[in-house]
N, C-alpha and C positions, 0 to 999 in steps of 0.2 A: 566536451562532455556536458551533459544537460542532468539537470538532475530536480526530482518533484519533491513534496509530500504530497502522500497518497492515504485521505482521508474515509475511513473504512467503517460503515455499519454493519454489525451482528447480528444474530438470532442473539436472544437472550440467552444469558450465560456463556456464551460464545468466545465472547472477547479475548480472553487470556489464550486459549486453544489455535485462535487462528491468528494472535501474535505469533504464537512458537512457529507455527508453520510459513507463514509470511517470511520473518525472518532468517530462513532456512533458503528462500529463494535467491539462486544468485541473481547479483544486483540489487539485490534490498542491503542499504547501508544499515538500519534500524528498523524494528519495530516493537510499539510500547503500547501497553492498554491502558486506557485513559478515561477520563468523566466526562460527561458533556453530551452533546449532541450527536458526535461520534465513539468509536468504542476503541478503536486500535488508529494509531497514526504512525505511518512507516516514510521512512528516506530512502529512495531509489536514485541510481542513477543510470544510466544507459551514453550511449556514443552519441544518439541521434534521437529526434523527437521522435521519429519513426519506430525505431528501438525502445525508447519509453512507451510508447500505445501499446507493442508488442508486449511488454511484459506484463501489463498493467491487465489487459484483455486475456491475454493467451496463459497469465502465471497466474498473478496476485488474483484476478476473481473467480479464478475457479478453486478458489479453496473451500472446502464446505463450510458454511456456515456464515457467508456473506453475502449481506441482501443489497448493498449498494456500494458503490466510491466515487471518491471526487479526485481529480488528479487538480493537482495545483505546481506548477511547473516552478523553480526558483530563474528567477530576472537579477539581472545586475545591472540599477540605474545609475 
């Protein structure tokens, strides 16, 4: 199991909107809107890293109102 956080920029005002729908996605463990640089920070996880792109591209950024993300994959050193 491979699992990221999936760090999400908005359109203003956005943030809380495409938390809910984010969160709706299967395979999103969480997602929370937040301060900072970013606006929404979500926990996915998928089987494969192949499986992770897929959701990330084909699910997570086609929600309206997201102008960028960054996938950050979790390691265990």
């Amino acid at each position: 199991m491979v699992q990221a956080y999936i760090l999400v920029q908005t359109e203003v005002g956005k943030a809380s909107a495409v938390a809910d729908v984010i969160a709706k996605i299967a395979g999103v463990i969480q997602a929370e809107d937040v301060t900072g640089p970013y606006d929404v920070i979500a926990r996915a996880q998928a089987s494969s890293v192949d499986e992770l792109g897929r959701l990330v591209v084909a699910e997570i950024q086609r929600v309206p109102g997201i102008t960028r993300t960054l996938t950050c994959p979790v390691v265990h050193l």
